[in-house]
KOLZAFI-789119 format. One record per residue (C-alpha): residue number from 0; residue in three letters; x, y, z. Coordinates in pm, whole numbers. Layout:
N
- NUM | ALA | X | Y | Z .
...
This chain:
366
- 0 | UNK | 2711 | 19031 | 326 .
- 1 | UNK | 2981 | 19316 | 336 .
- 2 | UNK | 2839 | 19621 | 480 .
- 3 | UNK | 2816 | 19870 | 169 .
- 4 | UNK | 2714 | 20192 | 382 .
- 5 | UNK | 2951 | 20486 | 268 .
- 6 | UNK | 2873 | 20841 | 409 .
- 7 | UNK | 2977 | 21206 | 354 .
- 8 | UNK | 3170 | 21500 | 553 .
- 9 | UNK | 2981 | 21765 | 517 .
- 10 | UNK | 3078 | 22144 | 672 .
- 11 | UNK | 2735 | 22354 | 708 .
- 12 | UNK | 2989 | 22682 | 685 .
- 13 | UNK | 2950 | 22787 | 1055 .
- 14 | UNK | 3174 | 22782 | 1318 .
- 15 | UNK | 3142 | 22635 | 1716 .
- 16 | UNK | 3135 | 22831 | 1962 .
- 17 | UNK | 3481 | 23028 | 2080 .
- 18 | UNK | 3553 | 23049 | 1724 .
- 19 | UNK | 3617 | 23343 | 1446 .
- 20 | UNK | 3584 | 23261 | 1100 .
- 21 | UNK | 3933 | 23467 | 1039 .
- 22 | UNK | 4062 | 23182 | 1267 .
- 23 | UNK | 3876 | 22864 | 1115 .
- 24 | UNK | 3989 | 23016 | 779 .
- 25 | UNK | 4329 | 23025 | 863 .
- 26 | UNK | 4337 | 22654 | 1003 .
- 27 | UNK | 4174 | 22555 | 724 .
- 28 | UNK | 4369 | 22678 | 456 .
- 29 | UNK | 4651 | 22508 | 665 .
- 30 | UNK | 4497 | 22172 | 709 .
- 31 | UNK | 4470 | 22115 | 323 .
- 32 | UNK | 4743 | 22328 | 209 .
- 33 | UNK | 4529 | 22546 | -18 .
- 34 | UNK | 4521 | 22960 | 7 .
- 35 | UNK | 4301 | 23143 | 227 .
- 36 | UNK | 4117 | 23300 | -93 .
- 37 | UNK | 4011 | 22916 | -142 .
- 38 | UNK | 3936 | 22857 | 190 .
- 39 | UNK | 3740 | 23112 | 266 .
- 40 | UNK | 3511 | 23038 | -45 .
- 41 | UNK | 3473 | 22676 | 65 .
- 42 | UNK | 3371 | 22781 | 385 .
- 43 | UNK | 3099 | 23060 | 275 .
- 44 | UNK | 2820 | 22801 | 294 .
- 45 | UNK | 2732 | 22395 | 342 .
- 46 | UNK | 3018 | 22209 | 109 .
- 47 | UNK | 3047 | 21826 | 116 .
- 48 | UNK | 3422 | 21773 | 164 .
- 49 | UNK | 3431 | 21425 | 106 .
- 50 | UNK | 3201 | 21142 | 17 .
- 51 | UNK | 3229 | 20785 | -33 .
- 52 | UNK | 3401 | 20694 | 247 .
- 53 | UNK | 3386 | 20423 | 512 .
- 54 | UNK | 3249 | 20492 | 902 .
- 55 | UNK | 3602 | 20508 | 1040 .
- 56 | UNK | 3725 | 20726 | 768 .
- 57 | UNK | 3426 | 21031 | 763 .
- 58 | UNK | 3470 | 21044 | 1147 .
- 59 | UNK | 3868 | 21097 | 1167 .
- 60 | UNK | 3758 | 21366 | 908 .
- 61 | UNK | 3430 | 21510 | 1146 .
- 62 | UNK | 3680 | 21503 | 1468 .
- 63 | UNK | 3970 | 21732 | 1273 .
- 64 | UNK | 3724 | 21939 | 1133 .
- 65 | UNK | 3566 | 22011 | 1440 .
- 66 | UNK | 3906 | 22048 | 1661 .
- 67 | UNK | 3968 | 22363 | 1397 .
- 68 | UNK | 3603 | 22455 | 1466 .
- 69 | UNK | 3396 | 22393 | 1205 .
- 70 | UNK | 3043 | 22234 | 1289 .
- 71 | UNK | 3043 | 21947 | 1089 .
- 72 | UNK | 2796 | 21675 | 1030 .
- 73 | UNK | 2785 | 21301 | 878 .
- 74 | UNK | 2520 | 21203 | 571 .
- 75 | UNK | 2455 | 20814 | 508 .
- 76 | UNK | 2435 | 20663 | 241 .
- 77 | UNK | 2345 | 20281 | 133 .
- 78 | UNK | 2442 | 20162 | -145 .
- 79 | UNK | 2293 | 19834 | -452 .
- 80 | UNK | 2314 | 19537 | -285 .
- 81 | UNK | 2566 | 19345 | -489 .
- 82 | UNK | 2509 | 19167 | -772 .
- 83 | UNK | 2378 | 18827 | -757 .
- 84 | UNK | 2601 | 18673 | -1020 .
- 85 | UNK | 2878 | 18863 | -863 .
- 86 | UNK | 3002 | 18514 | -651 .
- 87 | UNK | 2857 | 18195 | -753 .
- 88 | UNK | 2846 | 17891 | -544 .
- 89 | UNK | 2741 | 17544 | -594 .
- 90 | UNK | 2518 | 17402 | -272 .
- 91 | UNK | 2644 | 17173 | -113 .
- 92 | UNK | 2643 | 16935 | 226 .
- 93 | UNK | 2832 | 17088 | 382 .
- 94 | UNK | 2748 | 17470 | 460 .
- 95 | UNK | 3010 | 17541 | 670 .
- 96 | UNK | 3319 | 17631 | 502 .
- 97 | UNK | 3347 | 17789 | 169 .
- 98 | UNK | 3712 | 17632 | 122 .
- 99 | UNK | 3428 | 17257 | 78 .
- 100 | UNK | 3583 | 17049 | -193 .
- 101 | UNK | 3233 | 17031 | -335 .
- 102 | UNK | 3187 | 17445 | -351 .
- 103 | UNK | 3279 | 17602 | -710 .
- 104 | UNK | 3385 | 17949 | -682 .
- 105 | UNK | 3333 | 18244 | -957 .
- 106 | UNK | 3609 | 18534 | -943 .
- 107 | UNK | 3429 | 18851 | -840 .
- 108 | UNK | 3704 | 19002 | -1083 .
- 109 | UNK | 3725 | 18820 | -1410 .
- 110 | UNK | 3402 | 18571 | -1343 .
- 111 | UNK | 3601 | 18278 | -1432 .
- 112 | UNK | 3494 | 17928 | -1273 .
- 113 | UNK | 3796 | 17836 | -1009 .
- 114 | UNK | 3806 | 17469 | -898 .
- 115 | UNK | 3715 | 17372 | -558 .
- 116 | UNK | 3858 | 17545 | -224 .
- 117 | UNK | 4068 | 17760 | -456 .
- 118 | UNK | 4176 | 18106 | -244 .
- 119 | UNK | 4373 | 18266 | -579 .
- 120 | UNK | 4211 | 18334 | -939 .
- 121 | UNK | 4401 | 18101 | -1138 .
- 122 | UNK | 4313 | 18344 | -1475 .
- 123 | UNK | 4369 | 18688 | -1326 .
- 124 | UNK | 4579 | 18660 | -1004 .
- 125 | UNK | 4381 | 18819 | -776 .
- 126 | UNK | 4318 | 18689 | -439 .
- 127 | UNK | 3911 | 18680 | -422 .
- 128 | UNK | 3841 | 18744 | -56 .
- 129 | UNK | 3980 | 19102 | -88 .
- 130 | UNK | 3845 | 19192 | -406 .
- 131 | UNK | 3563 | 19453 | -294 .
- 132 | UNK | 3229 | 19405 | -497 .
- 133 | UNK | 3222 | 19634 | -812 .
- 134 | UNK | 2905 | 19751 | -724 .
- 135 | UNK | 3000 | 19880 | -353 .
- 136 | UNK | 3000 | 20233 | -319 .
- 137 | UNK | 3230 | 20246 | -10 .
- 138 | UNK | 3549 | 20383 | 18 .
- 139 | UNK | 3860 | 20082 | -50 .
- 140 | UNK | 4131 | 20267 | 58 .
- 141 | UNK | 4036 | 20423 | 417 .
- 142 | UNK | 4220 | 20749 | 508 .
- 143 | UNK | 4409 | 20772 | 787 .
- 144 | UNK | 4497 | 21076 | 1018 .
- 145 | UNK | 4838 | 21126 | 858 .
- 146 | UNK | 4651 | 21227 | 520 .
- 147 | UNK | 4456 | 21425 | 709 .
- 148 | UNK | 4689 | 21684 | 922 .
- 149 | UNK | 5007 | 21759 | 682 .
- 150 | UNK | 5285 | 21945 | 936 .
- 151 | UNK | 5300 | 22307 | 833 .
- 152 | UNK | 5668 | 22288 | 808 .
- 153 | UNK | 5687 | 22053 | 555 .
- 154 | UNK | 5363 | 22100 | 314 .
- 155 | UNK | 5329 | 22467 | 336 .
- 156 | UNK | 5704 | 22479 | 244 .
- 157 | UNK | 5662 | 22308 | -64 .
- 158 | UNK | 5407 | 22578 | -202 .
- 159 | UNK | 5714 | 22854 | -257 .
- 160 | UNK | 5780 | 22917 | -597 .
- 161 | UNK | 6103 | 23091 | -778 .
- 162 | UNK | 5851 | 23270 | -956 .
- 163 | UNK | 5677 | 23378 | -587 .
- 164 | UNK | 5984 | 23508 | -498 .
- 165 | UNK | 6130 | 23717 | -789 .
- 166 | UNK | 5757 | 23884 | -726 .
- 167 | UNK | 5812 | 23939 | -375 .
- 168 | UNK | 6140 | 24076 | -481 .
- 169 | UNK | 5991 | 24295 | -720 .
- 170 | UNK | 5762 | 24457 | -433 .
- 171 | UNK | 6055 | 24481 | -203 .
- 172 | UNK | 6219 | 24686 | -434 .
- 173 | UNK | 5942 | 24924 | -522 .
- 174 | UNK | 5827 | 24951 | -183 .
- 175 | UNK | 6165 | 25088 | -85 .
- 176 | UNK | 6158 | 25327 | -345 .
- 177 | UNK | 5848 | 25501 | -286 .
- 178 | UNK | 5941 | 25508 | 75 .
- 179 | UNK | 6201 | 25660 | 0 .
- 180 | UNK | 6055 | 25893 | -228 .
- 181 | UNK | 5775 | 25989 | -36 .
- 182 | UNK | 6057 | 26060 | 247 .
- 183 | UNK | 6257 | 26305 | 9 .
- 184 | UNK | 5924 | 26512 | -61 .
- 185 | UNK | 5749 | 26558 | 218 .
- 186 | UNK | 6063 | 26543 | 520 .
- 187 | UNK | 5879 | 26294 | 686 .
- 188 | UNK | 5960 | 25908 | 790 .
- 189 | UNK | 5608 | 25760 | 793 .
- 190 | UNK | 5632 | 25493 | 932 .
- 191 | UNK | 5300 | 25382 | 811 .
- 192 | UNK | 5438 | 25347 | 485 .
- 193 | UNK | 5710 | 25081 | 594 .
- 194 | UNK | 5409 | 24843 | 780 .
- 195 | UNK | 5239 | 24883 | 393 .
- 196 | UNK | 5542 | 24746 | 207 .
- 197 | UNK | 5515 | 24416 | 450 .
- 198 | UNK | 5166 | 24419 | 362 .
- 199 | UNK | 5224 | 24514 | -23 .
- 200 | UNK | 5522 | 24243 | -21 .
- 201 | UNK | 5303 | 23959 | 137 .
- 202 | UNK | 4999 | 23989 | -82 .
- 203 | UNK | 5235 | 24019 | -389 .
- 204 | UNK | 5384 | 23653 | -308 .
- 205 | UNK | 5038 | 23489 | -180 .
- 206 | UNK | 4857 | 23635 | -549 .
- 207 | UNK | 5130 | 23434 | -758 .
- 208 | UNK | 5014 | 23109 | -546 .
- 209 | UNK | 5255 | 23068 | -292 .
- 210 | UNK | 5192 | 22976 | 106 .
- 211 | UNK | 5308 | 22843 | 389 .
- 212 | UNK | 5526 | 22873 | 705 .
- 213 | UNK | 5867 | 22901 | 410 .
- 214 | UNK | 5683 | 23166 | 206 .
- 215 | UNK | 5612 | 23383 | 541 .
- 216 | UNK | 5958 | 23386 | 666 .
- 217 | UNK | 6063 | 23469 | 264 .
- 218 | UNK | 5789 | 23753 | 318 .
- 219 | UNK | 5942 | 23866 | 618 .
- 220 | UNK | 6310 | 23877 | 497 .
- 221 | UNK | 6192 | 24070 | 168 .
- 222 | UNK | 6023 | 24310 | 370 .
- 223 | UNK | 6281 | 24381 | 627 .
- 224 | UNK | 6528 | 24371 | 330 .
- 225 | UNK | 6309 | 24688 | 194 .
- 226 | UNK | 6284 | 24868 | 482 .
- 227 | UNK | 6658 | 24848 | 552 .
- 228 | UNK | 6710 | 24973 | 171 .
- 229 | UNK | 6438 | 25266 | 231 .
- 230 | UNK | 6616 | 25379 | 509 .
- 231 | UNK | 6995 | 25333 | 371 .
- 232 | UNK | 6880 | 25533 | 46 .
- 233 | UNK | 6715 | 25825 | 270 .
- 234 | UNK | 6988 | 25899 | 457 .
- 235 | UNK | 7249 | 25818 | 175 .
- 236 | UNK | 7204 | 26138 | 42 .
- 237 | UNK | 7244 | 26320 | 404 .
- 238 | UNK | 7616 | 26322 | 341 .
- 239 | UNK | 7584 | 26607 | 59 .
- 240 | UNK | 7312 | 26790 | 161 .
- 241 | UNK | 7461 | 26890 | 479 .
- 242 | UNK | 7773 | 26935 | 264 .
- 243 | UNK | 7595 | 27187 | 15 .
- 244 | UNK | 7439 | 27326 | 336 .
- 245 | UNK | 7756 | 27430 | 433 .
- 246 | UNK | 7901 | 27561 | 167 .
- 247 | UNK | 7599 | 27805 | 111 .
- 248 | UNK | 7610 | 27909 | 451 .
- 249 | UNK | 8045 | 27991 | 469 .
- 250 | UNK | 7959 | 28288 | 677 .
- 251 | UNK | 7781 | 28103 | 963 .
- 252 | UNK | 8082 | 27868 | 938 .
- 253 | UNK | 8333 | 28086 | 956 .
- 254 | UNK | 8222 | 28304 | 1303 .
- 255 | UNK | 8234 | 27881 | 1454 .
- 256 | UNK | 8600 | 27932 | 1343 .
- 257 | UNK | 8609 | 28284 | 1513 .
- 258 | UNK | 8499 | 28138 | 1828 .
- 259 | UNK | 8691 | 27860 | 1870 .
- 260 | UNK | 8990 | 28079 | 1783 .
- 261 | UNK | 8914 | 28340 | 2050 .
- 262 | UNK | 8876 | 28011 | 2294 .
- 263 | UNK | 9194 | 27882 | 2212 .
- 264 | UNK | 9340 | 28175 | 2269 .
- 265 | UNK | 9181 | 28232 | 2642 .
- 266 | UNK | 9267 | 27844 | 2736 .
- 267 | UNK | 9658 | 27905 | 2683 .
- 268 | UNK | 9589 | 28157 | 2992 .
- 269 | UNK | 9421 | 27900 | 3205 .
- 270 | UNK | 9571 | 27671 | 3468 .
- 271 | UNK | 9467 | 27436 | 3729 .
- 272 | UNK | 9141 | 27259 | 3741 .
- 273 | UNK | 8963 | 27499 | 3897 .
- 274 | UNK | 9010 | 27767 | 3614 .
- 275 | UNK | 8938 | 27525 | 3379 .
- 276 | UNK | 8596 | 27403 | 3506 .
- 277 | UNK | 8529 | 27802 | 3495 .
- 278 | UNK | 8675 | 27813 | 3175 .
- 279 | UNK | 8458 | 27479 | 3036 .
- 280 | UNK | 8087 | 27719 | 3143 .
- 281 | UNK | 8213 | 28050 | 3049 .
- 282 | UNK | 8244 | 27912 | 2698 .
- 283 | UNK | 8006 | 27701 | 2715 .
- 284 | UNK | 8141 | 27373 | 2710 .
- 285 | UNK | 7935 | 27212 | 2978 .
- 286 | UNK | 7548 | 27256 | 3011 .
- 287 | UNK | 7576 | 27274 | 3413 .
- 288 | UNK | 7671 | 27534 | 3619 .
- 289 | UNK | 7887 | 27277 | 3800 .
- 290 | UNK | 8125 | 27050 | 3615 .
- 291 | UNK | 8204 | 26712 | 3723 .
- 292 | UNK | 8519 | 26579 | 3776 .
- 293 | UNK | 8402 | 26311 | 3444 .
- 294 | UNK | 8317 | 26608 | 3258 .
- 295 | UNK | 8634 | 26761 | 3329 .
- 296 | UNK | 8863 | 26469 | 3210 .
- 297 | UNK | 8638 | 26431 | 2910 .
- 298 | UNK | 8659 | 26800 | 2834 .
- 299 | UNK | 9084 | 26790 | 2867 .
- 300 | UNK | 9127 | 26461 | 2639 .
- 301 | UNK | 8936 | 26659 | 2353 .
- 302 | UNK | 8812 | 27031 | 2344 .
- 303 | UNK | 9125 | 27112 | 2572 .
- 304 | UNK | 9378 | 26952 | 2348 .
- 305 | UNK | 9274 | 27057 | 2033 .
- 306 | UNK | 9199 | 27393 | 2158 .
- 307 | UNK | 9593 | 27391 | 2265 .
- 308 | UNK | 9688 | 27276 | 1942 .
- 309 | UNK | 9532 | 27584 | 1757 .
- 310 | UNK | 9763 | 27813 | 2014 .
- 311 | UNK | 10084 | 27646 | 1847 .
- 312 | UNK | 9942 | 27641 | 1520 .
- 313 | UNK | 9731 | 27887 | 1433 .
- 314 | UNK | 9567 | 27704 | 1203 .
- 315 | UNK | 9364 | 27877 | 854 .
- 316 | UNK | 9009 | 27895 | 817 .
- 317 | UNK | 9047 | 27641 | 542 .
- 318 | UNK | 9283 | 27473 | 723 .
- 319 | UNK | 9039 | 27431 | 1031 .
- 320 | UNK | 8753 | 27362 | 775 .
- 321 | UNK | 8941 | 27107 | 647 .
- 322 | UNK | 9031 | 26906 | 986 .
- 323 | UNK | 8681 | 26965 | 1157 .
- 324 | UNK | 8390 | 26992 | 936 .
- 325 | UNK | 8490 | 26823 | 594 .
- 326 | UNK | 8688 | 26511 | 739 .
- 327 | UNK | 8378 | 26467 | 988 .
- 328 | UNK | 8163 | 26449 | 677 .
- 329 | UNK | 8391 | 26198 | 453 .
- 330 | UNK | 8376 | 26006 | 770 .
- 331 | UNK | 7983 | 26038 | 865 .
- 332 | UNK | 7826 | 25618 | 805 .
- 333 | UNK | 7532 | 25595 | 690 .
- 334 | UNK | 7434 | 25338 | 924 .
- 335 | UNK | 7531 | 25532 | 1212 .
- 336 | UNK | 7308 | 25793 | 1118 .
- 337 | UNK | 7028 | 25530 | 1097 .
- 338 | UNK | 7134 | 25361 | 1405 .
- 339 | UNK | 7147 | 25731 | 1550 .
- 340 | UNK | 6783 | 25826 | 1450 .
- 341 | UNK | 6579 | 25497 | 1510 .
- 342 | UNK | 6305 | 25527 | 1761 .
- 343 | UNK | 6082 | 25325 | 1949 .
- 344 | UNK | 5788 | 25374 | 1684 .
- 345 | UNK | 6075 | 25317 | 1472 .
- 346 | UNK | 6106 | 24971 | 1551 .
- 347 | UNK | 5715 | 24941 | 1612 .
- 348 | UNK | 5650 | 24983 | 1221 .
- 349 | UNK | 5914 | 24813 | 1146 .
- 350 | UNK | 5859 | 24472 | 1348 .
- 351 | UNK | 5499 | 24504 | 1220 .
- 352 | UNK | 5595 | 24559 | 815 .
- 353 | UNK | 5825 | 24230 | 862 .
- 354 | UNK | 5510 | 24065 | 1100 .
- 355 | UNK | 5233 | 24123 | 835 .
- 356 | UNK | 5498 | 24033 | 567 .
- 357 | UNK | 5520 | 23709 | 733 .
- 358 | UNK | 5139 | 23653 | 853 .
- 359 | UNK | 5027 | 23676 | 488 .
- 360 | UNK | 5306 | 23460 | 340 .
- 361 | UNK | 5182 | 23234 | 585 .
- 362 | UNK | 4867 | 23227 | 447 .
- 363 | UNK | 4691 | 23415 | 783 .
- 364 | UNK | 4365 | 23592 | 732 .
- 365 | UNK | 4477 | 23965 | 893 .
């Protein structure tokens, strides 16, 4: 008689030992490619994830389970014996093979009468040795371990959605906005505010049913995309407000041009290095009292040459405006300015925006 004992995986919502539940969660949600939101529900108490299967089947489920940490446990359950009229034989003398001559077989499938040591239902087809019994509760198609663990890189991919991402997009965009914003108001960088746009950006694209190891590094490219973009539009606008600065301050401007005139005028007098190093901390050139035969070289290839070319020139006030303060501006990248100002806890809340970004996409409890 075919053993009709089927049995149920059943997770009593606890976790072993050495566990979290942000971490059983997280593999969980993994394992069967569903969100954490789901997960975590499934997991809030004792939920029978599957039933009707065979021996070999519930405990390839019990060991994955528990390997994420889950306590799991197995129920039993027997099912109807089988029908009586389900196979029909004929007695004969000889009891030892059913393939007798003498032995008239019923199909378990159609119930048609097949002649004598007939393997194949000569009505329906079917071969009548594998035909399980209607009435058998069991599992007839076993899973294996392969439907069990699906690779992150390939399942979790296939969860990213166009619409996910014009949402993520969406949230990128705002997100650099306020930042910048906020920057514009109050003076301030926070960089608190560019770790909540990875945040903002990641539970944007995990709400509209996306997940996986593809919608965390989408997450982390959108977010890094909007802090980028914050940053580029705060300091876009550095350009003309030192410009305006300067023009509403043409007084402070012009005694600079004063001094570097009455410089340029005291350098045609000096000769010889030693003069010159003198020269360099009298007007403050160097911030030593000593200068360095580095800082001396540097000093002639630049100050020292342009300060000679004002003796031969004489150049304007709008003239030297012109050459050193407006050309500098026209010239002034914003990325250099970025590249010029970025800090350590810069790059802290900025690695962590792009990390959370990516964590949530993911589908990782934080």
């Amino acid at each position: 008689m075919t053993d009709s004992t089927a049995y149920s995986v059943i997770v009593s919502g606890e976790c072993q030992a050495g566990f979290t539940a942000e971490q059983v969660c997280g593999a969980f949600a993994t394992l069967f490619n569903i969100s954490p939101e789901k997960a975590s529900a499934l997991l809030k108490g004792q939920q029978v994830i599957k039933k009707g299967i065979d021996l070999k089947s519930a405990e390839l489920y019990k060991r994955k389970l528990e390997s994420i940490g889950l306590v799991v446990s197995l129920r039993e359950r027997k099912s109807k014996p089988a029908a009586a009229d389900a196979l029909s034989l004929t007695p004969t003398t000889d009891d030892h093979s059913s393939a007798s001559p003498s032995v008239i077989v019923t199909c378990p499938k159609c119930k048609s009468q097949q002649p004598p040591g007939t393997d194949q239902c000569q009505k329906c087809g079917v071969y009548m040795h594998k035909v399980v019994n209607t009435n058998n509760t069991g599992c007839t198609h076993p899973v294996k371990v392969e439907d069990l663990y699906i690779e992150p890189d390939v399942a979790m991919g296939e969860s990213l959605t166009a619409k996910s991402l014009v949402i993520g997009a969406a949230a990128a965009l705002v997100g650099a906005l306020v930042w910048s914003f906020i920057a514009n108001i109050s003076g301030y960088e926070l960089g608190l505010v560019a770790w909540g746009i990875g945040g903002v950006i990641g539970f944007a694209v995990i709400a509209s049913g996306s997940s996986g190891l593809k919608t965390g590094i989408a997450c982390g490219i959108l977010a890094m995309a909007a802090i980028l973009g914050g940053k580029y539009m705060i300091y876009s606008g550095v350009q003309d407000e030192l410009a305006a600065a300067l023009a509403g301050s043409r007084e402070q401007v012009h005694a600079i041009y004063d001094v570097e005139m009455e410089a340029a005028s005291a350098y045609a007098g000096v000769m010889g290095d030693r003069s010159r190093r003198q020269f360099m901390i009298d007007y403050q050139y160097t911030d030593s009292s000593t200068v360095s035969d580095e800082e001396l070289e540097s000093f002639m290839e630049t100050d020292g040459m342009r300060l000679s070319s004002y003796v031969d020139f004489q150049p304007s006030f709008d003239d030297w405006y012109q050459d050193n303060v407006a050309t500098n501006l026209e010239n002034l990248s914003t990325f250099e300015l970025i590249r010029d100002d970025l800090g350590l806890i810069d790059i802290i809340f900025f690695l962590l925006g792009i990390g959370t970004a990516f964590r949530l996409g993911r589908g990782e409890s934080m």
